[in-house]
Each structure stands twice: as C-alpha cells, then as structure tokens.
C-alpha positions as MATLAB code, in Angstrom:
seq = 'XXXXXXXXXXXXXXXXXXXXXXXXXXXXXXXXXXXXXXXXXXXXXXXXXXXXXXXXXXXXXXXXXXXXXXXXXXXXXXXXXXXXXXXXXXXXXXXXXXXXXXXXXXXXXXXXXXXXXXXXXXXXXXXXXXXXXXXXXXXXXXXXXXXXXXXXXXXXXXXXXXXXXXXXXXXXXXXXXXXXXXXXXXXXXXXXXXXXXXXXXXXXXXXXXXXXXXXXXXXXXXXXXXXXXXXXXXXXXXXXXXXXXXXXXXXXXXXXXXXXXXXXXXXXXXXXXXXXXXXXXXXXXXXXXXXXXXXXXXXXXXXXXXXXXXXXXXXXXXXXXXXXXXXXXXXXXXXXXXXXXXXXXXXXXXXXXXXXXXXXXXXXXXXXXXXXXXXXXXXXXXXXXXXXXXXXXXXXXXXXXXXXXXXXXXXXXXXXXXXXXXXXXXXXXXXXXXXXXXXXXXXXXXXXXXXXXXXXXXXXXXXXXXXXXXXXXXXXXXXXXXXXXXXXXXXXXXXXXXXXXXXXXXXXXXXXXXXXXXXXXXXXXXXXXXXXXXXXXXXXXXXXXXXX';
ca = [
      26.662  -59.420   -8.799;
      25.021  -57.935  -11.657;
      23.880  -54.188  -10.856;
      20.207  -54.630  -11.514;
      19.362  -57.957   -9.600;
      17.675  -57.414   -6.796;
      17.076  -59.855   -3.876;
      14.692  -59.745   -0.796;
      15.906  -60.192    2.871;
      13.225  -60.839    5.855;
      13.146  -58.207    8.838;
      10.818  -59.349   12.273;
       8.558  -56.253   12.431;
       6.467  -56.801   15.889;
       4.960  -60.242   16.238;
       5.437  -60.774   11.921;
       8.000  -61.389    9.456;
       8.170  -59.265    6.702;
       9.843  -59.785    3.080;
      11.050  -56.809    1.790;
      13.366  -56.206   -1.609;
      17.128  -54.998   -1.436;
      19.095  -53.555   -3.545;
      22.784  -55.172   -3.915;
      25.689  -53.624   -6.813;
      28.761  -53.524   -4.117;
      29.575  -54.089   -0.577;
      28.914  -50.495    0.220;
      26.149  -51.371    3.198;
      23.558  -48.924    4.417;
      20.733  -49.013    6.993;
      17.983  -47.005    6.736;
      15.827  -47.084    9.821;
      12.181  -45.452    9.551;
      10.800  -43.770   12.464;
       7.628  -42.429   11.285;
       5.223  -44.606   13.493;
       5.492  -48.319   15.163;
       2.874  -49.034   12.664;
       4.911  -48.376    9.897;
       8.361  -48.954   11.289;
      10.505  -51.022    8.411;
      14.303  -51.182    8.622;
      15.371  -51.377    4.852;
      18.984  -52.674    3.797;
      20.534  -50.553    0.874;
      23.682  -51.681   -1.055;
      24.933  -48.771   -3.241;
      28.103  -48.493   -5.618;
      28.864  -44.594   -5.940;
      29.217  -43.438   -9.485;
      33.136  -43.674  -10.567;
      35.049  -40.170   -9.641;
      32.117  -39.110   -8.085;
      32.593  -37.838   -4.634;
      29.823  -38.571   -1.695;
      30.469  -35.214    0.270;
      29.546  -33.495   -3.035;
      25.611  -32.020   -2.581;
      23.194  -33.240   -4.659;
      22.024  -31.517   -8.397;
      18.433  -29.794   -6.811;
      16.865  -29.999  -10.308;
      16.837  -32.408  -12.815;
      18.469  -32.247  -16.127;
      15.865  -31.873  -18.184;
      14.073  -29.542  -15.166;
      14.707  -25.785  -16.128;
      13.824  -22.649  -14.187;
      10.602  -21.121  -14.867;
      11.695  -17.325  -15.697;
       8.069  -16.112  -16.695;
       6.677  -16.739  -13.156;
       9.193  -15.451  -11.159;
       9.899  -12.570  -12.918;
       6.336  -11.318  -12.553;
       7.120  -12.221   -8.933;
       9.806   -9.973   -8.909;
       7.841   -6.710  -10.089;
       5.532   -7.616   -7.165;
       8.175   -7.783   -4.717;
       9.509   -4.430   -5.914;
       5.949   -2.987   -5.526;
       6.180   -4.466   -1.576;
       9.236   -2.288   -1.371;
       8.164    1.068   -3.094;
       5.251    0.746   -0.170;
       7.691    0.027    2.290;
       9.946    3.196    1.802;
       7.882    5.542   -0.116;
       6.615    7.040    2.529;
       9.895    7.218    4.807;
      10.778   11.460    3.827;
       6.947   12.084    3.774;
       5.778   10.624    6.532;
       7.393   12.795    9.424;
       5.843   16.235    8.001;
       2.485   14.555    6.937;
       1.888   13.224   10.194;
       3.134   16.985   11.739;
       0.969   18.820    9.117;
      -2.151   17.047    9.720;
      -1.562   15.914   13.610;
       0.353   17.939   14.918;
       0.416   16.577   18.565;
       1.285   13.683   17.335;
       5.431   13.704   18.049;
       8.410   11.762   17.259;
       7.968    8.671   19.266;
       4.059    7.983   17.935;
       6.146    9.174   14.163;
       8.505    6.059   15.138;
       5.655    3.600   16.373;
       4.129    4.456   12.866;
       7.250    3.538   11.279;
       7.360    0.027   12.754;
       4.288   -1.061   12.935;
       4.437   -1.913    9.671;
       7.349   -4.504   10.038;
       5.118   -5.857   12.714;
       2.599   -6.719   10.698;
       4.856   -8.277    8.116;
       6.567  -10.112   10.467;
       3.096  -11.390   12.294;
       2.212  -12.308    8.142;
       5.094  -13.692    6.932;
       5.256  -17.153    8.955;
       1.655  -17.359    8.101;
       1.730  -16.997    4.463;
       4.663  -19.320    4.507;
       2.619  -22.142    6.269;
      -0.244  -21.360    4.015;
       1.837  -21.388    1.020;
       3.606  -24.757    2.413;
       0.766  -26.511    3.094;
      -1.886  -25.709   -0.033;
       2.150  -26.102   -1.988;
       0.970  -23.021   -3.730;
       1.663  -19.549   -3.547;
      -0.861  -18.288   -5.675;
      -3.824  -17.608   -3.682;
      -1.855  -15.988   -0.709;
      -0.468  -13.089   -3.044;
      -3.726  -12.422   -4.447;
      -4.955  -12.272   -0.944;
      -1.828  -10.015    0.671;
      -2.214   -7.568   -2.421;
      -5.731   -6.552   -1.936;
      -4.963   -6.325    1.836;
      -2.524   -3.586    0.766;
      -4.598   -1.805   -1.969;
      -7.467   -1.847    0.937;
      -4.329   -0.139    3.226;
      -3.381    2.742    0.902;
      -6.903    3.988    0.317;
      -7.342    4.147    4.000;
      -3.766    5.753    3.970;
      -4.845    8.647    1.950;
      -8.169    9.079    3.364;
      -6.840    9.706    7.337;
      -7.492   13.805    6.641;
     -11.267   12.899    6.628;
     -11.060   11.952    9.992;
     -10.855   14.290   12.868;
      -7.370   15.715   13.740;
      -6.691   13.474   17.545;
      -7.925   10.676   15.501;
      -5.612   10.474   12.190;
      -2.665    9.427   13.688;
      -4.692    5.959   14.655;
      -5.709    5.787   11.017;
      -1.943    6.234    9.748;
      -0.657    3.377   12.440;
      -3.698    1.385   11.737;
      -3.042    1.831    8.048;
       0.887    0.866    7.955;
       0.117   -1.911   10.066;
      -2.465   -3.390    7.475;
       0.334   -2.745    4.179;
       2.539   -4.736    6.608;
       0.482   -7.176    6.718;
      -0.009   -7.440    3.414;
       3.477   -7.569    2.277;
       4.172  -10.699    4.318;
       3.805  -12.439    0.978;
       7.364  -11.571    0.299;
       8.486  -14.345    1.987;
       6.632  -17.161    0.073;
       7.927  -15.029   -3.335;
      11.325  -15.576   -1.922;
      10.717  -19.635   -1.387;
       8.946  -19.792   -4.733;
      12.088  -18.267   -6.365;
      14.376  -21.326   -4.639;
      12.111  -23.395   -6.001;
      11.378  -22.877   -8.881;
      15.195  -22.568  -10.147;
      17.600  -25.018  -10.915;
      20.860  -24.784   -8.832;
      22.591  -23.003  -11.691;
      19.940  -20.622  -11.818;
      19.853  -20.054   -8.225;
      22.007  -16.900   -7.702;
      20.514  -15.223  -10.599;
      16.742  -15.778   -9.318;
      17.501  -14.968   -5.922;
      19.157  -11.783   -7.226;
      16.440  -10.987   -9.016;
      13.679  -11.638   -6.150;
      16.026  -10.206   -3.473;
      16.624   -7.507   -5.196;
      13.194   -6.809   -5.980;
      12.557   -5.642   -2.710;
      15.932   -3.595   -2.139;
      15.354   -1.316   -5.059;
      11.726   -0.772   -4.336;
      12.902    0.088   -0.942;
      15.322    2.370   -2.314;
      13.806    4.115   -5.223;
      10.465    4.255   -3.311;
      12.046    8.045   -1.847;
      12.282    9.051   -5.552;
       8.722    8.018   -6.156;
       7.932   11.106   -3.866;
       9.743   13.328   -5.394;
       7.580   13.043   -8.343;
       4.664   14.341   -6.275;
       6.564   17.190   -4.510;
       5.133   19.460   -6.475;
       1.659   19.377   -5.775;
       2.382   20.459   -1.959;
      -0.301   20.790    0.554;
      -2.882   20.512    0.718;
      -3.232   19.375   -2.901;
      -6.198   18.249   -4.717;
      -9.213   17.270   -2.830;
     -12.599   16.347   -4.256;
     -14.936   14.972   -1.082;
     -12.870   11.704    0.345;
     -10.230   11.971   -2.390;
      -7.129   13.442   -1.275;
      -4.152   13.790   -3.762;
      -0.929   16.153   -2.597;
       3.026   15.793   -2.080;
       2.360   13.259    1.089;
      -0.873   11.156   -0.200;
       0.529   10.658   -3.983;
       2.575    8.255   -3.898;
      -0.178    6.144   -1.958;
      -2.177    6.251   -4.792;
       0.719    5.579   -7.148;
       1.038    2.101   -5.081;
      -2.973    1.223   -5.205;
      -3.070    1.710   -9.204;
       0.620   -0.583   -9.303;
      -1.258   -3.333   -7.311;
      -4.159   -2.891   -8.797;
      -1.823   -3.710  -12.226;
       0.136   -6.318  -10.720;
      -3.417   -8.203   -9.486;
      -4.115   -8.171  -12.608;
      -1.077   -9.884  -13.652;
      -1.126  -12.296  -10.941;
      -4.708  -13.406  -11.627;
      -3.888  -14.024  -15.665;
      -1.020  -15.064  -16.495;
       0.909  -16.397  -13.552;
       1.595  -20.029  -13.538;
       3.794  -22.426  -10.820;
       6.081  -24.393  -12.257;
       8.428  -25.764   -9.290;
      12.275  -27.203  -10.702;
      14.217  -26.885   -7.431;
      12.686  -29.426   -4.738;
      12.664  -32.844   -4.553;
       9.205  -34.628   -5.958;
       6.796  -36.163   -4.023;
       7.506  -39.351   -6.118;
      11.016  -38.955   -5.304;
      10.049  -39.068   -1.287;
       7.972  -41.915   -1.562;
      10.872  -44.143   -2.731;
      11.897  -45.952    1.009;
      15.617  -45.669    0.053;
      15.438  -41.886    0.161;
      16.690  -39.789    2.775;
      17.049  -36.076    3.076;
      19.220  -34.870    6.065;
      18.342  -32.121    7.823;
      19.581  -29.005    7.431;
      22.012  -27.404    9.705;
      20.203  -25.112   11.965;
      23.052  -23.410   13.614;
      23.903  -21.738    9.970;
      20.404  -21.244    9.144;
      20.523  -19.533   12.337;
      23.586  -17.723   11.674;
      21.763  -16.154    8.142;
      18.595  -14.803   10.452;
      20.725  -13.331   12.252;
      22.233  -10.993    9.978;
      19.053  -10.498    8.123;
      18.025   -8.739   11.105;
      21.536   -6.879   11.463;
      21.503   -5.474    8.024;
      17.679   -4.743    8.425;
      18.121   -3.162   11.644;
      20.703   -0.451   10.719;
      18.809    0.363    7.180;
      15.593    1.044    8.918;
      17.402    3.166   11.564;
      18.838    5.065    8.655;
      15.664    5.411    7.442;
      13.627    6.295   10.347;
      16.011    8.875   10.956;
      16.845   10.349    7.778;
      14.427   13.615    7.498;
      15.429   14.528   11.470;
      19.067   13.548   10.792;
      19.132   15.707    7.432;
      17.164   18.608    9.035;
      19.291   19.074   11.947;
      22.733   18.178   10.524;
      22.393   20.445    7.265;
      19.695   22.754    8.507;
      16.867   21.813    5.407;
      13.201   22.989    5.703;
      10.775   19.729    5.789;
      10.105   20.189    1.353;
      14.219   20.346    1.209;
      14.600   17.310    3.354;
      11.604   15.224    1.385;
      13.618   16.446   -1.979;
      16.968   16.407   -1.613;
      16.453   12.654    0.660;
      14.504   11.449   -2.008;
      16.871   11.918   -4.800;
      19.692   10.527   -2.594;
      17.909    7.598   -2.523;
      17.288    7.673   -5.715;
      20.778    8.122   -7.279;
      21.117    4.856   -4.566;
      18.386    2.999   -5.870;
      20.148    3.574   -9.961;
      23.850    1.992   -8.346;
      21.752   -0.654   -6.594;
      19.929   -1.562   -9.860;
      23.102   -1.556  -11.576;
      24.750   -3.666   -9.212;
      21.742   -6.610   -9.150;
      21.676   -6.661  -12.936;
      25.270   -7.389  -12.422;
      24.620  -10.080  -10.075;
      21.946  -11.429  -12.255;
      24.119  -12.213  -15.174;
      28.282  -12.339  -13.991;
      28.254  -11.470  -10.835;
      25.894  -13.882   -9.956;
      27.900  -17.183  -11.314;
      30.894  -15.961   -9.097;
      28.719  -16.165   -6.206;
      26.819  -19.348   -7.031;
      30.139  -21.098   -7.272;
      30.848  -21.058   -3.530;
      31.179  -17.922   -2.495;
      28.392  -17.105   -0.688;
      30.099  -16.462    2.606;
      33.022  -14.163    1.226;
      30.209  -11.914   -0.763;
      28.500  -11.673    2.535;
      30.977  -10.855    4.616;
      32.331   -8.642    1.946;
      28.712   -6.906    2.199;
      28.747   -6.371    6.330;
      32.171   -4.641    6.256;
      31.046   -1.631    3.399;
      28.268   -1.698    6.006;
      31.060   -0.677    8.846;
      32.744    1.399    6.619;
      30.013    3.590    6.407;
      29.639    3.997    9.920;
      32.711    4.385   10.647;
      33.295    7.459    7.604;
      30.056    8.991    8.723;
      30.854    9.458   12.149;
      30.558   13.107   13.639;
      34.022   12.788   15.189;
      35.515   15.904   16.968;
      37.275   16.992   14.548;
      34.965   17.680   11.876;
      34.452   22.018   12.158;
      31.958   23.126   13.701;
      28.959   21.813   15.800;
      24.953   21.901   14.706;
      23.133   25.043   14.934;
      19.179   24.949   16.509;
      16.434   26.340   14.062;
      15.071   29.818   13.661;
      11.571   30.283   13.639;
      10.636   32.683   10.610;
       8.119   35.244   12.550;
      10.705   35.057   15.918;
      13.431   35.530   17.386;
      16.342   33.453   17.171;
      16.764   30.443   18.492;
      13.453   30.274   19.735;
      12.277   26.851   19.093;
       9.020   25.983   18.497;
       6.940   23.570   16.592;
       5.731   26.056   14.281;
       5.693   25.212   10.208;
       7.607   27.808    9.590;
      10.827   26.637   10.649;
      14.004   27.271    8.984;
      15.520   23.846    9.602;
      18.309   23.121   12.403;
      18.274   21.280   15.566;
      14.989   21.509   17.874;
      15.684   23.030   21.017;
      15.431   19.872   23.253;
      17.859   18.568   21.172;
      20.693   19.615   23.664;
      23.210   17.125   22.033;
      23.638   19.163   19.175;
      25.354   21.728   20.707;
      28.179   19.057   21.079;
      27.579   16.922   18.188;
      29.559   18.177   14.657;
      28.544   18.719   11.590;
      29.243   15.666    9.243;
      30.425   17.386    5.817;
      27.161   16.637    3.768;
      29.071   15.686    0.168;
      30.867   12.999    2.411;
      27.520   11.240    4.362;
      25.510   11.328    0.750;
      28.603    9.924   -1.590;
      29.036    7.566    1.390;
      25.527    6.544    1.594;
      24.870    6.272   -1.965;
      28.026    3.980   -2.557;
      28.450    2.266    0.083;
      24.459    1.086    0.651;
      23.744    1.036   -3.127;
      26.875   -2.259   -3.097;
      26.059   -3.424    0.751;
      22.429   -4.097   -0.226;
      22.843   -6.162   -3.207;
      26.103   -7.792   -2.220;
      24.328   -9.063    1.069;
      21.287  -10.098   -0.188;
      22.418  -11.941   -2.682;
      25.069  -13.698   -1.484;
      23.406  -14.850    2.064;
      20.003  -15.471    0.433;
      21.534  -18.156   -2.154;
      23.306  -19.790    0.433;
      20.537  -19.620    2.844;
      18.376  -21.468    0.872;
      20.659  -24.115   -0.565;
      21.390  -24.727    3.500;
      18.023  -25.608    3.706;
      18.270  -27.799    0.541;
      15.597  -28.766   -2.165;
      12.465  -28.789    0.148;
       9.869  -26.403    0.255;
      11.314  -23.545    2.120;
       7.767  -21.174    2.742;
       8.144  -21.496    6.281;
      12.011  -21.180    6.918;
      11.702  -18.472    4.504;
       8.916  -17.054    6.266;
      11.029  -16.889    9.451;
      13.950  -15.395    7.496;
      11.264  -12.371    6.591;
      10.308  -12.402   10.309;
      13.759  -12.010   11.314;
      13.905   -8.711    9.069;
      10.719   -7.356    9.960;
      10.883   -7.568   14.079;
      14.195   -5.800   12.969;
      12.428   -3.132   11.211;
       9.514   -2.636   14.048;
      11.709   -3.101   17.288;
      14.459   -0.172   15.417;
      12.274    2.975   14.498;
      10.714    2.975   18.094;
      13.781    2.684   19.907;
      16.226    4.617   17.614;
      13.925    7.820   17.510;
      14.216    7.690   21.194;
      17.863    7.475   21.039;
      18.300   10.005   18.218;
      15.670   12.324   20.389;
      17.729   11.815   23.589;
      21.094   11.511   22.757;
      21.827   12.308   19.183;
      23.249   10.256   16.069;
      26.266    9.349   18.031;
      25.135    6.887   20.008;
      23.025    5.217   17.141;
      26.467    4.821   15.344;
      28.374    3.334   17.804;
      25.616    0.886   18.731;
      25.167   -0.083   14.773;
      29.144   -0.746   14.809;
      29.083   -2.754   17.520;
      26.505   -4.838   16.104;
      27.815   -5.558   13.141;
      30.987   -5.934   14.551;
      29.487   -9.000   16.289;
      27.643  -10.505   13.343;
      30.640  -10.135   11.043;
      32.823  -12.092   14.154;
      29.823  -14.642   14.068;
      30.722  -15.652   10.214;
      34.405  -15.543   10.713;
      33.730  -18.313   13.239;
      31.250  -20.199   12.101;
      32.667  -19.610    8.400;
      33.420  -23.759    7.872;
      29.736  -24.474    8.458;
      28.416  -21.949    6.488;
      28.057  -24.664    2.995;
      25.005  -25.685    1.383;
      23.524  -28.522    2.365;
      24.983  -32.128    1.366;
      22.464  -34.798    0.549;
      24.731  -37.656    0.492;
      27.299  -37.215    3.471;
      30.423  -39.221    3.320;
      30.223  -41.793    5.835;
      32.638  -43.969    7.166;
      31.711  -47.505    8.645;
      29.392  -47.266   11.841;
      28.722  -43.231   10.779;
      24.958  -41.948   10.709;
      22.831  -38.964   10.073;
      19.292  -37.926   11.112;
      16.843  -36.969    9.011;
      13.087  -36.032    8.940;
      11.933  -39.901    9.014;
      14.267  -41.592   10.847;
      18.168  -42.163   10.599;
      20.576  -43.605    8.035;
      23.297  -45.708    9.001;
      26.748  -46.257    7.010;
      28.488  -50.553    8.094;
];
C-alpha cells in the first residue's frame, strides 16, 4: 500500500457513527484511545512503518533540526541566577557577628532560624513561580517580579540598625525571608534553560544555569571580603548604613538593579526543547509520562547535597572559631577566601563541563557523574572527621580584659570554644591545611559534577514538556533542605559538637548513593516511542496507547 494513501474506518462513539481518517504504510497496528472527556472520546487506529535501522526504544530528538538553542537568553539568565546565589551565601561569615554586634541577645538558634528562613521562602516561591511561569508559558514577568522583591529585601537588610536593638533581629528574619522569596525564580530559569536547548545543547545549558547558582553561592563569601575593611560601624549618613556586614547587601541591590535592567531590554524567549502546541494537537500524538519514581529519586538527592552544604555553611564561622581559635574578622576573612579559592576550582570545573566535559555527560552518563559527585561528597566527611587520633583536643576562648577561660559573650574574645560547649573538651582538633584543601577540592568538583550531571538527566526524565512546575518542586526539594538544616544543625553543633553532624551527613548520603545503585537501570531519559510488543500499552496524559 502506497505510504501516503490514507483511508477512513468508522468507530460507534455513543448513540453515532463517526468517520474518521487512518493512516496505513505497514501492518504495524496501534490504538490510541483518548480519555480526555466522554464528549470527546475518539479511539483512532494508527498504522506506522518505523524508519529502516531505526530503533523504537531510542528517545525522541527534543528539538527540531533546524530548532537551535537560544544562547543570548539564557545566558543573561545565567548572570541572574548567579546574582540569586551571591545573595544566598554572601552573607553566611557575616551574618553570625552582625546579628551579635547589633543584637546581641539574639543567640545561635534565632542566628540558625535566620539562616533558613530564607530557603523557606524560596521553597514557598518556587512551585509558584513555576505554575505562573507554566501557565502564562512565559518566564518573563515572574523574574522581573522576584528581582524587585529582592532589591526591596536588601534595602530593608541594611537598614535593620535603624530599628531598635530587641527589634532587629525580626527585621533580619523578616528580611532573608523576603530575598527567599524572591529567588524562587530560579526554578523557572532552570526550566527555561531545558527548554530552550536542543538535546545536544542540553548539558552545556544546564551547566551553565546550574552552575550559575553554585558559584554565586560560593564566591558570594569572597564578595565580603571585599568589604572587610570598612569594619564597624562603617559609614552611616541618616538610614544609610554601609560597613563590613551591610556591604555586600548593597553590592546585591546595585547587581539587580543591573540585571533588571537587562531583563526588561533585551531578554527575549525563544523555546527549542518542548514539543509545539501544533505538534499536540495532531490525534496520533502521544507523550508518555514520565517516570516518577526517578524523578523522585533526583529530588531526593537535591535535598541530600543541599542539606549537607547548608550545614557546612551554617556552621562554618562557629566551626572555624572553635576548631582553629579565629576572632569573628579572622573567621569572616580567612572563610571567605576559602570559599573563594572554591568558588575559582568550581568555575573552572563548569567551564569544563560547558564545553568537554559536558558532551561526556550528555552522552549517557548522567548517573555515573552523579554518583561520582555523592562519593567526593563522603570523602570529605569521612577525611574531615575529628577522629581520636588527631593531637590534641579544642581549647575554650579567653576573654581579653579576664581571666582565662572565663567565657563570656563579650566582643572581645580571643576565639576558641564557648564555655557551654562542653564537647570540645573531647572533640580534636582537625589539622586546618587538611579541612580547607579538603573543602576547597573536594566541594569545588562535588558541586559541579552533581549538578550537572543529575540536572540534565532530570530534565530529559521529564522529557520535552514544559518543566516550570517539576522544576519548581526540584527547587523546593533544595530549599526545605536548606531551611529544615541551619535550625536543626546549630542545635546539634551547640549540643553535641561537629561529630555528630558528620556522622549523620555520612549516613545520609550513604543512603542516597545506595538509592542510585539500585534504582541505577531506571535512571534514563525519557523514551517517547517505547518498544512495544503485540497487546503492550503505555499511559499517557490523554489516554493510553495500545501496540496489536
């Protein structure tokens, strides 16, 4: 039969008979049954001839040939999203001895529920912005709207000393939340990047947009170092507050304030990786759905690795200042430029991804880069440990106008352990050349490696759709991590010291590594035409396809 005839066949639909065309080049048979409404219910007969050599069980090419990705638009989407992250770790050194200086009642545990909230109000935005973004099919207007919400944040941010002292720890919480909120839209940058690249752009734009966020996170610490110098209390003219812990607030309002600008002119959407809405109209076509236990599988370790890098964080100026005995400018200095000697390996490492690296990974091997990523993650754990036998255990601070040992919560502390801290006088001293080599190594590779590798694969699970909302979850998975960890690991590292925080970080990624090992055969994109054998099927959003 000649491959473009077509005949019609007659289906009973309800009380009528309807004539609808087939499509007939072979004998291979399929039904696809339409499930929408009763209204609309049609049964539709397709007879298809697979192209010669070409296999069934292959996936699908996301983009069309003469599609291309649109590198102007998500580039500029990718200095946003490293703006997001400068906001989201610039403040991680600082933020311990501003809140001290200018609250000092405040305490560790309201220091960690400042920490978090603002992954809560990330992870409250990012669903939102996703749906938003899903349903206008534009991700335009929800940046622009998420930006000004932080630029609004940070001015608030560095205006808390104007308010009276029991008061300014509110404004700080209140604050963070809001800059939280506002960098939900890094989720709908992340779906805009899968969507906007063809498949053998994919790795490389993910790498790019993942990254984005990574190295903001990471060389947001060196950002502070450049205001260091300007101490406390700083400049201050009226409401205007510029010093050492307000600086690199204002540093993030003028780069939003630039990258509105930006956004506003000369972004444009150009979309190359989802199927049309022309495409979906056509009765013969039928997406499956995606595998949900693997999408699962890749929220899941979003918030693992998210988990133990905020916990790192959260920690890192009470860690440094009671392992290594640093004054609060020390810890803000020395912490910063560990991060940012990091945040130069991590940059590195993405550029790598973005133009080798990146083609290794795209060509199936997702799963090994990820898993690959998890285990540097244990090996840092595991080399950082205070075991026994490194010499000598942590020594409690000296108070400058006292007597030894006698702790207070004066400023003019030496450094060393507080004296409520009883763990330390059983806890050793990790040698400090071996936890910042280790930390700048091992989470400079873990970081990029990870996030590249599980986000391509994460989003060619969920195939060429508009992924806002899945994406949006995937952000939510990483921000409950990040508000649920700095509340309940400054309790832990109050009460029982960095020991415990390690072993419960192994364990955990113990389990998520075990996860992938198991689940590692379902872990593939996802395959738009399935190989069926006769009598086979497969669900998807509109009904079911069946193979005779």
């Amino acid at each position: 039969m000649p491959p473009d005839r077509r005949e019609s066949i007659t289906f009973i639909v309800g009380p009528e008979e309807v004539q609808l065309p087939i499509r007939s080049n072979s004998s291979t048979k399929y039904l696809i049954k339409d499930d929408r409404s009763k209204e609309e219910q049609v049964s539709y007969v397709r007879f298809e001839k697979p192209e010669q050599g070409a296999d069934e069980s292959k996936a699908v090419k996301e983009g069309k040939e003469e599609d291309s990705t649109h590198w102007p638009s998500i580039y500029l989407l990718v200095a946003i999203g490293m703006f997001c992250g400068v906001q989201f770790s610039v403040f991680f050194a600082s933020l311990w001895p501003y809140l001290d200086t200018i609250d000092p009642g405040a305490g560790e545990t309201f220091f960690g529920a400042i920490t978090a909230v603002y992954s809560a109000g990330q992870a409250i935005a990012s669903p939102l912005f996703g749906y938003w973004a899903n349903t206008t099919k534009s991700v335009k207007l929800p940046c622009i709207v998420g930006i000004v919400i932080m630029i609004a944040s940070n001015m608030l941010y560095c205006s808390a000393e104007n308010f009276p002292e029991t008061d300014r720890r509110w404004v700080l919480l209140f604050a963070r939340f809001m800059v939280g909120l506002g960098a939900g839209i890094i989720g709908i940058i992340r779906a805009y990047a899968a969507t906007a690249s063809v498949t053998k752009d994919r790795a490389k734009a993910i790498a790019f947009v993942s990254g984005s966020f990574v190295v903001g996170s990471i060389v947001g610490p060196g950002v502070q170092v450049a205001f260091t110098p300007l101490d406390h209390p700083g400049f201050h003219r009226g409401f205007i507050h510029i010093d050492m812990y307000t600086g690199p607030a204002w540093f993030a309002i003028i780069a939003n304030l630039g990258a509105l600008f930006c956004l506003i002119t000369f972004f444009k959407e150009k979309y190359s990786g989802i199927t049309s809405d022309e495409e979906k109209k056509d009765p013969y076509f039928a997406m499956p759905r995606f595998d949900k236990v693997a999408a699962a599988l890749c929220i899941f370790t979003q918030f693992s690795l998210m988990f133990v890098w905020t916990n790192l964080e959260t920690i890192s100026s009470m860690y440094a200042i009671s392992m290594w005995n640093w004054t609060d400018m020390e810890a803000v200095r020395n912490l910063g430029l560990m991060q940012s000697a990091g945040g130069v390996v991590a940059l590195f490492t993405y550029a790598s991804f973005a133009y080798k690296l990146g083609k290794i990974v795209n060509n199936g091997n997702e799963r090994i880069g990820t898993i690959i990523g998890l285990a540097l993650c244990m090996l840092f754990h595991v080399v950082t440990y205070p075991f026994k036998f490194w010499p000598g255990t942590l020594n409690y601070e000296k108070i400058e106008n006292g007597t030894n040992n006698e702790t207070t919560a004066s400023h003019g502390s030496t450094g060393g352990c507080k004296a409520d801290y009883t763990w330390c006088a059983t806890t050793h001293r990790v040698p400090m050349f071996l936890y910042t080599s280790a930390f700048v190594l091992c989470f400079s590779l873990i970081f990029p490696i990870c996030n590249v590798s599980m986000n391509t694969l994460y989003s060619k699970i969920l195939g060429p759709r508009r992924q806002g909302t899945m994406q949006g979850l995937l952000l939510l998975a990483g921000s409950s991590a990040r508000t649920v960890g700095p509340i309940f690991v400054a309790y832990l590292f109050d009460n029982y010291g960095p020991s415990v925080m390690w072993t419960m970080e192994l364990i955990e990624l113990s389990i998520t590594i075990l996860a992938w090992l198991i689940l590692y055969k379902r872990m593939i994109p996802l395959v738009m035409k399935p190989k069926l054998s006769s009598g086979d099927f497969y669900r998807y959003k509109r009904g079911t396809l069946y193979r005779f």
